[in-house]
N, C-alpha and C positions, 0 to 999 in steps of 0.2 A: 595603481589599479587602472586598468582599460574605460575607456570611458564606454557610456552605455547608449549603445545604437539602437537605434528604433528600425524592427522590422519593416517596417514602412517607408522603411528613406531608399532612395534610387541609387546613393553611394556606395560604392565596395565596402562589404563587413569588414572591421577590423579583428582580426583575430586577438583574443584577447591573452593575456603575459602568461606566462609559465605556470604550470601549476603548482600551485603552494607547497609547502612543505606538510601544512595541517591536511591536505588532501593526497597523503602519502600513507598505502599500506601495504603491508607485508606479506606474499605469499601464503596465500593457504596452506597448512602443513598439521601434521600431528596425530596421533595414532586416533581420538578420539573421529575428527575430519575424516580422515582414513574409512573406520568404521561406517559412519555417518551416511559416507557417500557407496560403498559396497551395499549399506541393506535401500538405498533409494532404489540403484539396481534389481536386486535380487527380486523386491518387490513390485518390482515395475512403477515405481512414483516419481515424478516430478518437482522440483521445487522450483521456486520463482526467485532463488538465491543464487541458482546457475542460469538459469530463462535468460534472466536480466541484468545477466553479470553485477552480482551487489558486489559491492567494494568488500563488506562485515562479511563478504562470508566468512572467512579464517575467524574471525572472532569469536563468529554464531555458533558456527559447526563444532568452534574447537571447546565451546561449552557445552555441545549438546543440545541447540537449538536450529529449530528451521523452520522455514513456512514452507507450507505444501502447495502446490499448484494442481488443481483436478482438472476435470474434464478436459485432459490433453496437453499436447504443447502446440497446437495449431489455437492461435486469435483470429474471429473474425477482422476486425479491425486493426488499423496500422496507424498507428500512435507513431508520430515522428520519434520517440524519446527513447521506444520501449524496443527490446530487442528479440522479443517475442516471435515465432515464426508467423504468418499470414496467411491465412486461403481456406480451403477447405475442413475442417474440421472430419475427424472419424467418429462412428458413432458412438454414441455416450454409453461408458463402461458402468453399469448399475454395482461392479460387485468393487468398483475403485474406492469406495467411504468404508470397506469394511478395511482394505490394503492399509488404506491411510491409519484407520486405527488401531491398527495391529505394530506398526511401524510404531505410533505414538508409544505405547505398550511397550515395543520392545528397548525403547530408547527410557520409558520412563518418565518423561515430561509431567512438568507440574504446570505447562500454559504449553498452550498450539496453536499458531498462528494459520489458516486455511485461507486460500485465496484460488481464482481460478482464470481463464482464460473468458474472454467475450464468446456465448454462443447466441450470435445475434437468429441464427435460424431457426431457435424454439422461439416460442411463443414469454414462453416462460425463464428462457433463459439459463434455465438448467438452476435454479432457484431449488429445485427437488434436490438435488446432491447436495447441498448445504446441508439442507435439512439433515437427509439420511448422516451425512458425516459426525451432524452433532453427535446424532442418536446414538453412533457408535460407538463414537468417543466415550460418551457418558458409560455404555455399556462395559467396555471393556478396561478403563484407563479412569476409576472413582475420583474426584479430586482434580481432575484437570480441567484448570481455566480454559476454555476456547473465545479466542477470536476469528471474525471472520473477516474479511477481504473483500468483499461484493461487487460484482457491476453494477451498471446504474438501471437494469432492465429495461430500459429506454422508457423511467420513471412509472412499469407497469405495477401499481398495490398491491395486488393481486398475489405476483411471482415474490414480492420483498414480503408477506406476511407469512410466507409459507417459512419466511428463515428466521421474522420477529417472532412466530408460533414457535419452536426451536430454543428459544430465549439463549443465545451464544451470549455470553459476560460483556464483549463486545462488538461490536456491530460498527465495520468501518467502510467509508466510499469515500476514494479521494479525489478529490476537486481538480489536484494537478496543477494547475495554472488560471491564470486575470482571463477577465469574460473577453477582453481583446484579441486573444494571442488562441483561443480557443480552438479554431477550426484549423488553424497551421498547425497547433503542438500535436490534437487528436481530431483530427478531422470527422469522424462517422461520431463523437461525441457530443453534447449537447450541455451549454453550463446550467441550463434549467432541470435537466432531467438529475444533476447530480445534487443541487439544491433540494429538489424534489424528495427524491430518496432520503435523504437525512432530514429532510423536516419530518416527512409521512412515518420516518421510524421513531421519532420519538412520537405521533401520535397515534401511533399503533401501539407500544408500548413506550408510555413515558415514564416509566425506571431506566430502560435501556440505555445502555453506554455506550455512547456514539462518537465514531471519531473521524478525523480526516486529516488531509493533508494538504501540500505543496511544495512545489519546487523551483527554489531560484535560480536565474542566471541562464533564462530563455528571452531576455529583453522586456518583463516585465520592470515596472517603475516599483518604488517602496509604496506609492502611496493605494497605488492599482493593488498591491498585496496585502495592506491593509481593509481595504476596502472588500476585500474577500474573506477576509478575515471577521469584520463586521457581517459580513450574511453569515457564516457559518456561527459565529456567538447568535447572533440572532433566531438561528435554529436548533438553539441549543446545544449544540455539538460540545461532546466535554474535554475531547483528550485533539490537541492540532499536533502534526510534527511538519515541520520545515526544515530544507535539504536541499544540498544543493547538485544540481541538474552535472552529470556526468556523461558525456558523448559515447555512449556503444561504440559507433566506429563511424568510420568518413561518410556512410553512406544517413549516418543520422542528423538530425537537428542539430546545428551547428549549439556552442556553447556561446553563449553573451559575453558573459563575464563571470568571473570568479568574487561570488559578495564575502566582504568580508568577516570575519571573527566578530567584530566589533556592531553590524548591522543584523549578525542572528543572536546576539546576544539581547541589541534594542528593542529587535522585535517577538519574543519572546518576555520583555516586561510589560509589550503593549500587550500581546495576547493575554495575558494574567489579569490586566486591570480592564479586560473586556470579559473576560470571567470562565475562561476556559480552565478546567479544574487541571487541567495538564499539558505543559508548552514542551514539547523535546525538539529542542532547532540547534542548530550545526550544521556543516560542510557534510558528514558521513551521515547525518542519519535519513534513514528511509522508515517506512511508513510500518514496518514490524521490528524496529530496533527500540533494543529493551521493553519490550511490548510485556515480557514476565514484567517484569518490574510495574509497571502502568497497571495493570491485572491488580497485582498485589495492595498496590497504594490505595489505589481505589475502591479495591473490599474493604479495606480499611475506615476506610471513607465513609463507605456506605453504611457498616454497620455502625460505627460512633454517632 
């Protein structure tokens, strides 16, 4: 394993070893994929499984799952990590929550993943489309779990009650990275404003099931990960997933290092015994993988 260089040091990055075998997958392919990806088209919808080049798409797709991406494919913000386009954004499409849930519908989904791009130029954030999305969902698609994907609204109450009113099964904003590494990974981001949001959501509603994330092998330390790990139990957060950081391409965030099997294994029994009702860590997972599953366990959960 590469040893782990601190952003900080004036030395040449060492590029770190080849990538693993466990970080090996297999072309997307198969009639279901096929499908999947025709009515995104037809519909005019977006997913953040092609945006951000996920590794699971073949997996996701090829069972019939995906997370949608609304309000566009323009980000205000430029997340070193994230492969999203940047700049202007076009105007916010009112009739895109009804697309999305008709897609949901025609795919049949028993859980929907929703997530969407930064629209730093409202006010609000575009916090409304949430909303609307659930409502749709509900409407035309009885039975289906939704989660949602949220910005941090630049920690405004206001715009995040409009989607805890909404009551989505789960309610997620990912941390991403150590309060160090913060303004390099997503610079126009703020590690308060994402604390923020996830504490005010479970005090807006305190049943809501809250979740987050992070990603290694941006030169964060173990302990700097843990210790992120502590504020989010602290704020109750119930469901964490841990993941490890994959380079879009040359023009991105260099990789640190490849952690190994063995360190998302460890860290995943410390989340547990800090009392997170749910640890999904690994190399492949990102922040809607097996998300049906998490959905399911946890109504489970809840009603017992």
């Amino acid at each position: 394993m590469a040893n782990v260089i601190s952003v900080e040091s004036t030395q040449p990055v060492e590029k770190p070893e080849r990538r693993p075998e466990w970080l090996k997958v297999r072309a997307p392919q198969g009639e279901t994929y096929d499908e999947l990806k025709r009515l995104m088209r037809v519909k005019t919808l977006h997913t953040v499984c092609e945006e951000a080049l996920c590794p699971n798409i073949g997996e996701c797709w090829g069972r019939g799952t995906a997370t949608f991406l609304m309000m566009g494919d323009v980000c205000t913000r430029s997340c070193a990590f994230c492969d999203i386009k940047t700049g202007r954004p076009a105007p916010m499409d009112w009739d895109e929550p009804n697309r999305v849930a008709q897609a949901i519908k025609a795919m049949n989904l028993r859980h929907a993943v929703i997530t969407s791009v930064n629209r730093d130029e409202r006010k609000d954030g575009g916090a409304p489309i949430f909303a609307l999305v659930i409502q749709r969902i509900r409407e035309v698609q009885p039975g289906c779990t939704i989660e949602v994907l949220i910005p941090d609204f630049k920690g405004n109450i206001d715009a995040l009650k409009m989607v805890t009113d909404a009551a989505p099964e789960i309610l997620n904003h990912n941390v991403e990275t150590v309060p160090r590494l913060f303004k390099k990974v997503q610079p126009q981001d703020n590690y308060e404003w994402a604390m923020t949001t996830l504490g005010n959501a479970k005090q807006l509603s305190p049943t809501q099931v809250t979740k987050s994330g992070i990603m290694l092998g941006l030169g964060e330390t173990k302990e700097e990960v843990i210790a992120v790990m502590r504020d989010l139990a602290d704020r109750k957060v119930d469901i964490l997933t841990l993941g490890q950081y994959l380079q879009p391409s040359k023009q991105h965030m260099p990789i640190d290092r490849y952690v190994p099997l063995e360190e998302f294994a460890e860290l995943k029994q410390i989340g547990m015994e800090l009392g997170f009702r749910w640890v999904e860590s690994g190399p492949l997972v990102r922040s809607s993988y097996n998300a049906d599953k998490q959905a399911r366990a946890l109504a489970v959960v809840t009603a017992s």
